[in-house]
Residue frames as qw, qx, qy, qz and C-alpha x, y, z in Angstrom:
[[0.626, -0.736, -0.256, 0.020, -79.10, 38.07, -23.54],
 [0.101, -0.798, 0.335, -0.491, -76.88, 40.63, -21.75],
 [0.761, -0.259, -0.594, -0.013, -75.61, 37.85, -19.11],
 [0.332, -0.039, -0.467, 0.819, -73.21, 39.92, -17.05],
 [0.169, -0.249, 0.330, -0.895, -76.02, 42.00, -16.57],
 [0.650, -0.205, -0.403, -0.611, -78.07, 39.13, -15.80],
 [0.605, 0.124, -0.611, 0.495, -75.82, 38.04, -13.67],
 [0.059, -0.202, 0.258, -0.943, -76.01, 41.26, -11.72],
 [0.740, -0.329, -0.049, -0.584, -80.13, 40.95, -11.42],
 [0.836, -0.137, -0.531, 0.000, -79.54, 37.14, -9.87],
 [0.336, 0.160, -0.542, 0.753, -76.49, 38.25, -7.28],
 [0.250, -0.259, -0.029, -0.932, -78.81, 41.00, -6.53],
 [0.711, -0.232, -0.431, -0.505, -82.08, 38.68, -6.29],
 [0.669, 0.072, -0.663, 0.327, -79.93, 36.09, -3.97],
 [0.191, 0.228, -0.419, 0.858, -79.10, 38.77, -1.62],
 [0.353, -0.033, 0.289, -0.889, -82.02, 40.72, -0.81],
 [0.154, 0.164, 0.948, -0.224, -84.49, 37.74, -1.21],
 [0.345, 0.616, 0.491, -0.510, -86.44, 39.74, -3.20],
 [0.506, 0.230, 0.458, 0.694, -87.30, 40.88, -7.13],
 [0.208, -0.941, -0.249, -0.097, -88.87, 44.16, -5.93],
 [0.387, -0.803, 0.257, 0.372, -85.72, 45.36, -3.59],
 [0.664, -0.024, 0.440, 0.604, -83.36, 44.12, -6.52],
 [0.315, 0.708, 0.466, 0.427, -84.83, 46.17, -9.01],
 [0.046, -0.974, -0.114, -0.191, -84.64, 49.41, -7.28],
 [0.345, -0.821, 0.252, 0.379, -81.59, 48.97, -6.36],
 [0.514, 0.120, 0.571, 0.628, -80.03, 47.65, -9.96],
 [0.077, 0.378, -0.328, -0.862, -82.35, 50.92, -11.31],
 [0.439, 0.037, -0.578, -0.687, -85.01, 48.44, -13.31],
 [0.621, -0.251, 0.249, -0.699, -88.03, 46.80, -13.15],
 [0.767, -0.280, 0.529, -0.230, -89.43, 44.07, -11.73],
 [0.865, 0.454, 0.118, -0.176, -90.03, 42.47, -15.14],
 [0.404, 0.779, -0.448, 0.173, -86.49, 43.16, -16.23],
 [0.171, -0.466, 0.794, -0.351, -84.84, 41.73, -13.09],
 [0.725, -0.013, 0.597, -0.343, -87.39, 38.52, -13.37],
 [0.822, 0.547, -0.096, -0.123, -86.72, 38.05, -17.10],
 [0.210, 0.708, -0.651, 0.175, -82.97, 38.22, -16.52],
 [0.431, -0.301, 0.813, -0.251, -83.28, 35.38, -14.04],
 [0.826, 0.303, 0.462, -0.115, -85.22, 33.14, -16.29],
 [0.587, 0.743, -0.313, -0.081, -82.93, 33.76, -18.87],
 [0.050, -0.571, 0.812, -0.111, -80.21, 32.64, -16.83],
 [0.688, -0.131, 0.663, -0.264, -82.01, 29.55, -15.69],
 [0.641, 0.699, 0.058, -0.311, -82.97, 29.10, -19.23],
 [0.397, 0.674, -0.620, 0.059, -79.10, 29.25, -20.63],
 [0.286, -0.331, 0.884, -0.163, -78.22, 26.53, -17.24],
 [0.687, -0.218, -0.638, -0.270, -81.21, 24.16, -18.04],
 [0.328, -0.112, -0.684, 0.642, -81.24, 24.52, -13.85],
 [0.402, -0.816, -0.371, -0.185, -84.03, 26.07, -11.43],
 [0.315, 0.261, -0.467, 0.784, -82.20, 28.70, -9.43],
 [0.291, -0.333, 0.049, -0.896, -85.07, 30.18, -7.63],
 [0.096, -0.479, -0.872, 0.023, -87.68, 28.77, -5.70],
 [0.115, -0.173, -0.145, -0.967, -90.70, 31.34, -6.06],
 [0.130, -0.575, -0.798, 0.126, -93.59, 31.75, -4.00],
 [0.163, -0.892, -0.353, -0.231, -96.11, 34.90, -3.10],
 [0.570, -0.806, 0.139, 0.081, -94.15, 35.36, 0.40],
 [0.231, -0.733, 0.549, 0.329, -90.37, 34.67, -0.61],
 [0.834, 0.520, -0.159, 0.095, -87.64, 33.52, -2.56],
 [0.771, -0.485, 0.411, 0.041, -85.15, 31.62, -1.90],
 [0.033, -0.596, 0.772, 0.216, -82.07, 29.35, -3.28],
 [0.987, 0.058, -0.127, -0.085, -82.39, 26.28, -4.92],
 [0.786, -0.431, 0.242, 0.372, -79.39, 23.90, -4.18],
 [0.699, 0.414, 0.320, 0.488, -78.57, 24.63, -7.63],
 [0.258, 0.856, 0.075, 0.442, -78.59, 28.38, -6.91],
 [0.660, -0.723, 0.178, 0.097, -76.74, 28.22, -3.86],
 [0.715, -0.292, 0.318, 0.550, -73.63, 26.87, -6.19],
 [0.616, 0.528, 0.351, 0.467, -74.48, 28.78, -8.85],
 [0.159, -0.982, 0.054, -0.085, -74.14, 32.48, -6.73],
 [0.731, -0.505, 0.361, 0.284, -70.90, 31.25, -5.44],
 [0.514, 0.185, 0.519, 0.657, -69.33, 31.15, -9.39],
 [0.247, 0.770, 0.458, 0.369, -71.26, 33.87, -10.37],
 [0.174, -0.978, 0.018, 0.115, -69.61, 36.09, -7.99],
 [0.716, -0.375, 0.314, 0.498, -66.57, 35.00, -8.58],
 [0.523, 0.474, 0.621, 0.340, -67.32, 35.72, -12.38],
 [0.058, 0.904, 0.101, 0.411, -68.07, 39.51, -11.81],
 [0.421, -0.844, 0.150, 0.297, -64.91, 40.10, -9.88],
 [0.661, 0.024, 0.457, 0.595, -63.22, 38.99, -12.68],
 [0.380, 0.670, 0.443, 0.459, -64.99, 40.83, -14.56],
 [0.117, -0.984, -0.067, -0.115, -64.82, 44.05, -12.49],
 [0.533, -0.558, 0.410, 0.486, -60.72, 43.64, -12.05],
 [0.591, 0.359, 0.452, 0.564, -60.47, 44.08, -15.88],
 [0.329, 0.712, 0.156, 0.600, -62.24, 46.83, -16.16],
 [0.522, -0.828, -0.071, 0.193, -60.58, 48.16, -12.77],
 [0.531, -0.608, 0.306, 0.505, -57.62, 48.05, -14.02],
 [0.571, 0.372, 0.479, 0.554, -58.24, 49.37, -17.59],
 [0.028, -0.899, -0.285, -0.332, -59.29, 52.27, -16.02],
 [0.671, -0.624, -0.348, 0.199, -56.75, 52.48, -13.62],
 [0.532, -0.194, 0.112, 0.817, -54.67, 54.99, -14.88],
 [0.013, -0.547, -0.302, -0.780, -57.01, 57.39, -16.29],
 [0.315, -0.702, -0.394, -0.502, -58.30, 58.02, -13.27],
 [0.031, -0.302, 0.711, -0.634, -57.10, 59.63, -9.39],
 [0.365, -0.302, -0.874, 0.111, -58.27, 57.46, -6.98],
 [0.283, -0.216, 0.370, -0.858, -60.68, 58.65, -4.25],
 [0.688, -0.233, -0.367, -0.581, -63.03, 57.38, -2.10],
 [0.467, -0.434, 0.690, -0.342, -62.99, 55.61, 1.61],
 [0.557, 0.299, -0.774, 0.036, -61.79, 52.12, 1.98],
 [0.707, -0.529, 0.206, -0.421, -63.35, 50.15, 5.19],
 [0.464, 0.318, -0.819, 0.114, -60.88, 47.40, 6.48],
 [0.767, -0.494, 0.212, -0.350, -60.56, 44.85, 9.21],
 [0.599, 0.470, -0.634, 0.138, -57.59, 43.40, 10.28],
 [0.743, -0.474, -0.456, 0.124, -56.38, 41.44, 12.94],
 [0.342, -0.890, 0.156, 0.260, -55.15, 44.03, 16.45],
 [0.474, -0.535, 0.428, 0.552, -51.06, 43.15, 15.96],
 [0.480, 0.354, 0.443, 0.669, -51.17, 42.79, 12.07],
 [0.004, 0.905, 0.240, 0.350, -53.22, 46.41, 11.75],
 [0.297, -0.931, 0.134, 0.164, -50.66, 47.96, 14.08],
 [0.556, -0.446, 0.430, 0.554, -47.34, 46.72, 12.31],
 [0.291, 0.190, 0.672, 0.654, -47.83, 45.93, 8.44],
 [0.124, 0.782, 0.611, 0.009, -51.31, 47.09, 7.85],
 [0.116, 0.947, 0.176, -0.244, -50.83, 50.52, 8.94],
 [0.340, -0.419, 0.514, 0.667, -46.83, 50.75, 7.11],
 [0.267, 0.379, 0.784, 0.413, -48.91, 49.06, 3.90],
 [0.133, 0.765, 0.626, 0.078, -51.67, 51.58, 4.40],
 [0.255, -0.831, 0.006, 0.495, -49.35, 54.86, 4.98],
 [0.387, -0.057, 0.689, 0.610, -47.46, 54.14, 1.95],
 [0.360, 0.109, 0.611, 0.697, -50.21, 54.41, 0.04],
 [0.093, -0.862, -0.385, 0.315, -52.08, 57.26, 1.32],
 [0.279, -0.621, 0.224, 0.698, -49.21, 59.30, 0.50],
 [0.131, 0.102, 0.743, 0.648, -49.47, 58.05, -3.38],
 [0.180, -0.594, -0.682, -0.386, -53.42, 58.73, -3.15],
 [0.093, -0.030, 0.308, -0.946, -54.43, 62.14, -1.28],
 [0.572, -0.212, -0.072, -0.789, -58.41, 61.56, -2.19],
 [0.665, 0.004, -0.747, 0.019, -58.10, 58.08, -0.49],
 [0.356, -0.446, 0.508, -0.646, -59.33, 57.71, 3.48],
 [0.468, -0.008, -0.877, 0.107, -58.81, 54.19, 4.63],
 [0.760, -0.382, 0.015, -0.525, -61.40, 53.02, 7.86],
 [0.138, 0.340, -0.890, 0.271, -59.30, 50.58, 10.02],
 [0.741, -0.475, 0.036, -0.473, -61.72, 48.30, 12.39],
 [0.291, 0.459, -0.800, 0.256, -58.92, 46.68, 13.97],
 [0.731, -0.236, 0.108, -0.631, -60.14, 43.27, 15.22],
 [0.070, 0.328, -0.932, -0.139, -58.95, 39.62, 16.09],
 [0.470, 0.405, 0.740, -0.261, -62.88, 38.26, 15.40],
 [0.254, 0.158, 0.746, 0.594, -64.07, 37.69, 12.12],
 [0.153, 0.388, 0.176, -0.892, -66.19, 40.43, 11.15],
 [0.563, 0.624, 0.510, 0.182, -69.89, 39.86, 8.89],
 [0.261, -0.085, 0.294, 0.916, -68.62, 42.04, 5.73],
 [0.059, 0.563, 0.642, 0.518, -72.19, 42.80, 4.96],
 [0.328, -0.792, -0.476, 0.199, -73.42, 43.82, 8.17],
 [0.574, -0.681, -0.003, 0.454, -70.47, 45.92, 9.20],
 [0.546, 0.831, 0.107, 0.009, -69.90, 47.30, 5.34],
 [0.558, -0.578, 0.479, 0.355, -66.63, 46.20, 5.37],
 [0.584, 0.653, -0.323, -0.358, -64.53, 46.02, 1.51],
 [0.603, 0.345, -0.678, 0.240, -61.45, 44.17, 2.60],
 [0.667, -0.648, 0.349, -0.113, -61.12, 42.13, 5.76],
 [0.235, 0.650, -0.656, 0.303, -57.60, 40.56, 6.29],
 [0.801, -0.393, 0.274, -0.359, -57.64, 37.16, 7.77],
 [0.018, -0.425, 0.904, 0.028, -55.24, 34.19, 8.67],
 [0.801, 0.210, 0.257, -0.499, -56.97, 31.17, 7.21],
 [0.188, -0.248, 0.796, 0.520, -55.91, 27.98, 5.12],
 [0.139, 0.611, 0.718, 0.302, -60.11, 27.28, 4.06],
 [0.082, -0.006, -0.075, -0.994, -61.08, 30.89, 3.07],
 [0.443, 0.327, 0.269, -0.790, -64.68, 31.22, 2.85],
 [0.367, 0.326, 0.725, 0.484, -66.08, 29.66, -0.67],
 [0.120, 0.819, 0.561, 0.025, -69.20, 32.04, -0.29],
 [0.029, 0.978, -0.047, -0.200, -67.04, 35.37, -0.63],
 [0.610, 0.760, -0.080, 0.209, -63.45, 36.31, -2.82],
 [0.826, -0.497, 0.097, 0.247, -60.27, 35.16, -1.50],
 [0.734, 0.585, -0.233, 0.253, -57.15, 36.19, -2.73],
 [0.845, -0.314, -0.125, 0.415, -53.82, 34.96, -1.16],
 [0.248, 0.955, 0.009, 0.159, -51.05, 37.46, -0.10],
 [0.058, 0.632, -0.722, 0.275, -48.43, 36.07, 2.03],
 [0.861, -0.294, -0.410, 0.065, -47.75, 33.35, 4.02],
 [0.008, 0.749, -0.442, 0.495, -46.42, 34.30, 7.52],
 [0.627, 0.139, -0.693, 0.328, -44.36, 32.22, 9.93],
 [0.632, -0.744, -0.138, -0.164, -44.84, 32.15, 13.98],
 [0.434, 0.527, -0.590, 0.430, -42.17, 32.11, 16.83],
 [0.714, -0.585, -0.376, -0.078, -41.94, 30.55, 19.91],
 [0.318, 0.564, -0.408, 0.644, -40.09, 33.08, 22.03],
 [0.637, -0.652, -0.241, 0.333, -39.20, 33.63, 25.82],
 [0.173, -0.956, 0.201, -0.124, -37.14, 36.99, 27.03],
 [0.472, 0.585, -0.485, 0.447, -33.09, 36.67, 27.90],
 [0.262, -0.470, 0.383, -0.751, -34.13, 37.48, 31.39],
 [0.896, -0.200, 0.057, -0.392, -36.98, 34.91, 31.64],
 [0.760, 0.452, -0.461, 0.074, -34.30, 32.39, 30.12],
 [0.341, 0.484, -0.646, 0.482, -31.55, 33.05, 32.95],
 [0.385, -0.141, 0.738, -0.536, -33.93, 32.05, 35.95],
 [0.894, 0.184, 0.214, -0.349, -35.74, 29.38, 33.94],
 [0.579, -0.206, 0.729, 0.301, -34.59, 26.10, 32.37],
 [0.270, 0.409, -0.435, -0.755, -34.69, 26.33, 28.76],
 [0.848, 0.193, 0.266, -0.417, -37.37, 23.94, 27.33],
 [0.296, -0.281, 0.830, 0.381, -36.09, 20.69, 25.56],
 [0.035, 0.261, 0.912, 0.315, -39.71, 18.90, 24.37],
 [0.316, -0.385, -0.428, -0.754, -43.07, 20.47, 23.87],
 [0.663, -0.404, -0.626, 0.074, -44.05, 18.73, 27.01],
 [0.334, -0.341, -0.259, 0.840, -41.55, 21.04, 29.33],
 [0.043, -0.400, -0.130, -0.906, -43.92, 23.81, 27.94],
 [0.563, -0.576, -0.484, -0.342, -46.21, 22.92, 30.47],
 [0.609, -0.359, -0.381, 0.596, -43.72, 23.71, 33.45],
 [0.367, -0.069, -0.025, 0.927, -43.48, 27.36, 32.03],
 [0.172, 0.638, 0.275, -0.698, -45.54, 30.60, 32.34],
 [0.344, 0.417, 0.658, 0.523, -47.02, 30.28, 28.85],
 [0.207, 0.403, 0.228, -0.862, -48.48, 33.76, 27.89],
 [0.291, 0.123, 0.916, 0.245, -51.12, 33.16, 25.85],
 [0.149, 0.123, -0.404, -0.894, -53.56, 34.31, 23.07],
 [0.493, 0.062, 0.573, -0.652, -57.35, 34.07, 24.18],
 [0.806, 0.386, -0.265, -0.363, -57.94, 32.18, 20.28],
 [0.629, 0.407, -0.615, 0.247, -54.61, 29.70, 20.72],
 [0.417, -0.636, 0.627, -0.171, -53.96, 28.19, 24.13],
 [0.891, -0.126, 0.433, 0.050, -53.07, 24.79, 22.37],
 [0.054, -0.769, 0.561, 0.301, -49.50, 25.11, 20.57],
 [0.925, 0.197, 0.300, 0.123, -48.99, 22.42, 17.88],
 [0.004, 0.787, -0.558, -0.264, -45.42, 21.47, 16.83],
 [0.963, 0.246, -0.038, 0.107, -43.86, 19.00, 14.40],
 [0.124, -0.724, 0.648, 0.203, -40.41, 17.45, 14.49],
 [0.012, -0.125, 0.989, 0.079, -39.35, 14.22, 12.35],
 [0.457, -0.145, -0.779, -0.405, -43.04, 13.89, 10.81],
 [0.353, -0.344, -0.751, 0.439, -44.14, 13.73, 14.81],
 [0.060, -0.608, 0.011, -0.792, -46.89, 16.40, 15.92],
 [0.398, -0.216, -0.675, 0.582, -47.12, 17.48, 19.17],
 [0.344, -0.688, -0.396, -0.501, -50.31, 19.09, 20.73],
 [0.481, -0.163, -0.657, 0.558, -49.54, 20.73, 23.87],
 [0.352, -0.829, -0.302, -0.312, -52.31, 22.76, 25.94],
 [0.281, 0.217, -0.178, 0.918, -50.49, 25.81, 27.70],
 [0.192, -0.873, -0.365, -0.260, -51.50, 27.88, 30.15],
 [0.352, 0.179, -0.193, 0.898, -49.98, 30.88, 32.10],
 [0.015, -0.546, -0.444, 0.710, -50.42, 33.99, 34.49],
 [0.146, 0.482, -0.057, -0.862, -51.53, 36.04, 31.36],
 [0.319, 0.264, 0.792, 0.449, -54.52, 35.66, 28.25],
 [0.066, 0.635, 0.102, -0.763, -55.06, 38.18, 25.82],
 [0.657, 0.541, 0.520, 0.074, -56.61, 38.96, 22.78],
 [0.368, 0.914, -0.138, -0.098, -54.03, 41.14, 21.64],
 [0.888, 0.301, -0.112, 0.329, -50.93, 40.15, 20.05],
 [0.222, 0.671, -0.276, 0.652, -48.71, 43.59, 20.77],
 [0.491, -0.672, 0.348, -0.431, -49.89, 43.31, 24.85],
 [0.967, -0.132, 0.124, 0.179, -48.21, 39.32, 24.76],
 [0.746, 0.455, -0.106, 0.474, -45.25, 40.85, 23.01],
 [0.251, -0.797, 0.073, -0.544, -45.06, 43.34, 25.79],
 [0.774, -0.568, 0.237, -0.149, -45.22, 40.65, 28.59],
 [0.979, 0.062, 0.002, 0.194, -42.94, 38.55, 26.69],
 [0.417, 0.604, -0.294, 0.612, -40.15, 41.37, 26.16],
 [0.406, -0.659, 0.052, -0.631, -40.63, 41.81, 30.08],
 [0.057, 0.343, -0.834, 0.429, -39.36, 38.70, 31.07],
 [0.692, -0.136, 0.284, -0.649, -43.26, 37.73, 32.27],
 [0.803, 0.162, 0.483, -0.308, -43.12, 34.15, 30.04],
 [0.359, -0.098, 0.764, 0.527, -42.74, 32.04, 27.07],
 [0.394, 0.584, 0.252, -0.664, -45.00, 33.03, 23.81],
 [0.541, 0.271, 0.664, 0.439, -45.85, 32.05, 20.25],
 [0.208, 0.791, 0.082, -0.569, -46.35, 35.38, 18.37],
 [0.743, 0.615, 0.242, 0.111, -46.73, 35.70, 14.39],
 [0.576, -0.460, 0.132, 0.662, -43.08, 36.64, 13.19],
 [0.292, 0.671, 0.060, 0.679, -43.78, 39.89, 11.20],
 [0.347, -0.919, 0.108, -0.150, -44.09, 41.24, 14.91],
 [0.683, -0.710, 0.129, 0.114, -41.56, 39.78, 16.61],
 [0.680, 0.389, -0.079, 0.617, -38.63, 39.48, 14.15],
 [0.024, 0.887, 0.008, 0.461, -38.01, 43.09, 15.38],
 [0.672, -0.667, 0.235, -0.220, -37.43, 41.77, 18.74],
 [0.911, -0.165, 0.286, 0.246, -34.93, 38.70, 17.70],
 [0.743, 0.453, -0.014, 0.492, -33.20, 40.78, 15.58],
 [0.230, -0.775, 0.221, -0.545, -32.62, 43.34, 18.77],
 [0.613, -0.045, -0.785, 0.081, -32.46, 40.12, 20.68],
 [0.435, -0.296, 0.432, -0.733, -34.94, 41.49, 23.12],
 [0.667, -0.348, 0.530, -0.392, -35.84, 38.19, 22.55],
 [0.078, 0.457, -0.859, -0.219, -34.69, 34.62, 21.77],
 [0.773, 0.074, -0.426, -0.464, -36.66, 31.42, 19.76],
 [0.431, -0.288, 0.760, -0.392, -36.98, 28.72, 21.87],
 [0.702, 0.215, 0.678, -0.021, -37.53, 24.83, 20.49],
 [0.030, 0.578, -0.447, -0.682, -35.94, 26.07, 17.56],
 [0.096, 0.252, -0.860, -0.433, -36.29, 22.69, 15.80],
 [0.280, 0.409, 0.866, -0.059, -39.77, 22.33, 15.73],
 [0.049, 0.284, -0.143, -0.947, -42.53, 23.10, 13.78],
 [0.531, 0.476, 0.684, -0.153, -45.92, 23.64, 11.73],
 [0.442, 0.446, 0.556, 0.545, -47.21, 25.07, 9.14],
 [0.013, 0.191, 0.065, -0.979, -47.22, 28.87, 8.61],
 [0.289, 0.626, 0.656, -0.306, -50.30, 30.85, 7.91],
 [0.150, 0.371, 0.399, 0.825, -51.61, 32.16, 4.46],
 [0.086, -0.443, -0.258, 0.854, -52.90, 35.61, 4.70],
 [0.162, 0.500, 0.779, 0.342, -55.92, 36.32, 2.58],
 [0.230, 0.069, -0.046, -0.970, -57.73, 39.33, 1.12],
 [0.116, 0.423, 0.899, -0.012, -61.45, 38.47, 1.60],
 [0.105, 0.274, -0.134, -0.946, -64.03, 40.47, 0.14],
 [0.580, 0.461, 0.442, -0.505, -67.59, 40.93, -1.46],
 [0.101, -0.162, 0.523, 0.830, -68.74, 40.73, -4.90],
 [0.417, 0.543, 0.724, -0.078, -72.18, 41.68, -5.72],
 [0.488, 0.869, 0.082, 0.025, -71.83, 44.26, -8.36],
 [0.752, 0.398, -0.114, 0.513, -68.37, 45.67, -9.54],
 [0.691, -0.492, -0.260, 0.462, -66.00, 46.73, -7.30],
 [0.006, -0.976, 0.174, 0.131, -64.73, 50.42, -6.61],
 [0.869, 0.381, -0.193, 0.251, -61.77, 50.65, -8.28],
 [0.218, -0.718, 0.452, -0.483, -59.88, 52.22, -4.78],
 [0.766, -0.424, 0.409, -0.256, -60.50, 49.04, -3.30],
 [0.936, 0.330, 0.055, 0.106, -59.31, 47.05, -6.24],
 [0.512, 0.565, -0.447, 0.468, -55.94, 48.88, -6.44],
 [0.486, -0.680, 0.372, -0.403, -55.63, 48.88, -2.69],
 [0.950, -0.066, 0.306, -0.006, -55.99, 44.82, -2.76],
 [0.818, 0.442, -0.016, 0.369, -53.31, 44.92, -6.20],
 [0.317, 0.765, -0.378, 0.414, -51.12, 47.22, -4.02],
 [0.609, -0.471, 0.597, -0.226, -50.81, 44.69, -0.79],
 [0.975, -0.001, 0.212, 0.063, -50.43, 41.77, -3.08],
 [0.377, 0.874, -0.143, 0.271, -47.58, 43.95, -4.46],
 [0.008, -0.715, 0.549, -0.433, -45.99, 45.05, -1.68],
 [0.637, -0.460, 0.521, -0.333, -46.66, 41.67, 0.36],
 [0.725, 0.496, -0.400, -0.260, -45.54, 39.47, -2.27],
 [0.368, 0.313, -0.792, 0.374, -42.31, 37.47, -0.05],
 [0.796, -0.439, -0.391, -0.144, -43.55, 35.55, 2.85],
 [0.247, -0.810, 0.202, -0.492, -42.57, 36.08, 5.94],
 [0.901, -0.179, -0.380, 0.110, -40.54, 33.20, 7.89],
 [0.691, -0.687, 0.224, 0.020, -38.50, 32.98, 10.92],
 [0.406, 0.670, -0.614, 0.101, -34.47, 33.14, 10.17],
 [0.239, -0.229, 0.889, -0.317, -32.80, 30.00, 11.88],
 [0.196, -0.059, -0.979, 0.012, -35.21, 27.45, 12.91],
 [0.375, -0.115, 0.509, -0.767, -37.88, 29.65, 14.88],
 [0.175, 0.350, 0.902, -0.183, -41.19, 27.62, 15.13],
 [0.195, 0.003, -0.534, -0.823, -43.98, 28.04, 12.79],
 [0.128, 0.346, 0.900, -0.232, -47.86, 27.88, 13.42],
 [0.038, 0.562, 0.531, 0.632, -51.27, 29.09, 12.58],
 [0.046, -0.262, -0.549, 0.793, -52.18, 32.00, 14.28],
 [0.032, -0.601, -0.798, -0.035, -55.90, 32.36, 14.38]]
């Protein structure tokens, strides 16, 4: 038995809920795509299917077994992605989704870079701070701050990035300067329409405080705006704002607290092998995003949704 390409007929089978649509789209018939699955079941000693006139479906057993099996042919399709990857110029369009502020700072620096190295290469931004279906919305790579990735789709880790809790110079000189997580509630909090509750540790102690303010937005770059402005205090991921604290348009505030930073995850399909544009795309952000990203000093650290 051929398993990887039995493998393929099952993914396939999973998907489209059918051994009719599989087939025509794997190229063979029914018989071929219905032997391959009994072969597999065969090799597990396991029912994957449940089979009836009208449909087909998952057994529990195939429900964990699709989950490994994809995982299985991305391995397999990163080998031979990257045995081929020098014999061949890339080409071919690349559909992302990132979150708004990350897809305007890194993203597009990450994605200019290597345009320039790949001329037949046209990247598809869908710059977004909601979690996009990758099937519906035929997405390759979505880009997503997460510590439980998905199980049901291909995670791979690429940074971890740090947060800051800043306020303006300006705001600073006609406000008192917070002491305890608590005194965030006295201040114009500007806030991020996914995050208005701010969790900070100090000494093994966390502190949940629920913020609010004149301003909530779902874009990171229009809080970094209000916040360089003097409008408020703000928690903003610190690949944006570093820029600012090292310009000291603006200054970390509760220095000595903190959480945990956020890992940054390529997520992605795998039902058949993967263009190999999208593979070297993914092996040239884990490249170039390799060092994690942290607040100098003490700034505050959190997950930003």
């Amino acid at each position: 038995m051929d398993r990887i390409t039995a493998i393929k007929s099952f993914i396939e089978v999973a998907h489209l809920c059918s051994f009719t649509k599989a087939a025509d789209k794997l190229g063979l018939s029914r018989l071929q795509v219905s032997r391959h699955v009994q072969e597999l079941e065969q090799w597990l000693q396991q029912r994957l299917l449940h089979r009836t006139t009208r449909k087909v479906s998952l057994t529990q057993q195939g429900e964990k077994a699709l989950i490994r099996f994809e995982k299985i042919l991305d391995e397999v399709s990163a080998l031979i992605a990257q045995s081929h990857q020098d014999k061949i110029e890339l080409s071919g369009t690349i559909r992302i989704t990132s979150p708004i502020g990350f897809s305007q700072t890194m993203l597009i620096e990450a994605v200019s870079k290597f345009l320039a190295q790949h001329k037949g290469v046209t990247i598809d931004i869908h710059a977004s701070d909601s979690f996009s279906n990758l099937v519906e919305e035929r997405i390759d790579i979505a880009l997503r701050y997460t510590n439980t990735p998905d199980e049901s789709l291909i995670a791979r880790p690429l940074m971890k990035i740090g947060a800051c809790l800043c306020a303006s110079p300006q705001y600073l000189a006609t406000h008192s300067q917070p002491v305890t997580p608590l005194d965030l509630r006295e201040h114009n909090c500007l806030v991020h329409l996914t995050n208005d509750t701010w969790q900070l540790i100090k000494g093994g102690q966390v502190h949940d405080v629920k913020v609010s303010g004149s301003l909530i937005c779902n874009d990171v770059t229009t809080i970094v705006a209000a916040t360089v402005k003097g409008s408020g205090i703000s928690l903003l991921p610190f690949d944006i704002a570093r820029k600012y604290v090292n310009e000291n348009s603006l200054v970390p505030v509760l220095d000595d607290y903190h959480v945990n930073s956020s890992q940054l995850w390529a997520v992605y399909l795998s039902r058949s092998y993967q263009l190999p544009v999208v593979r070297a795309f993914i092996d040239f952000l884990a490249s170039a995003w390799q060092d994690d990203i942290e607040p100098k000093a003490k700034c505050a650290q959190t997950k930003m949704v």
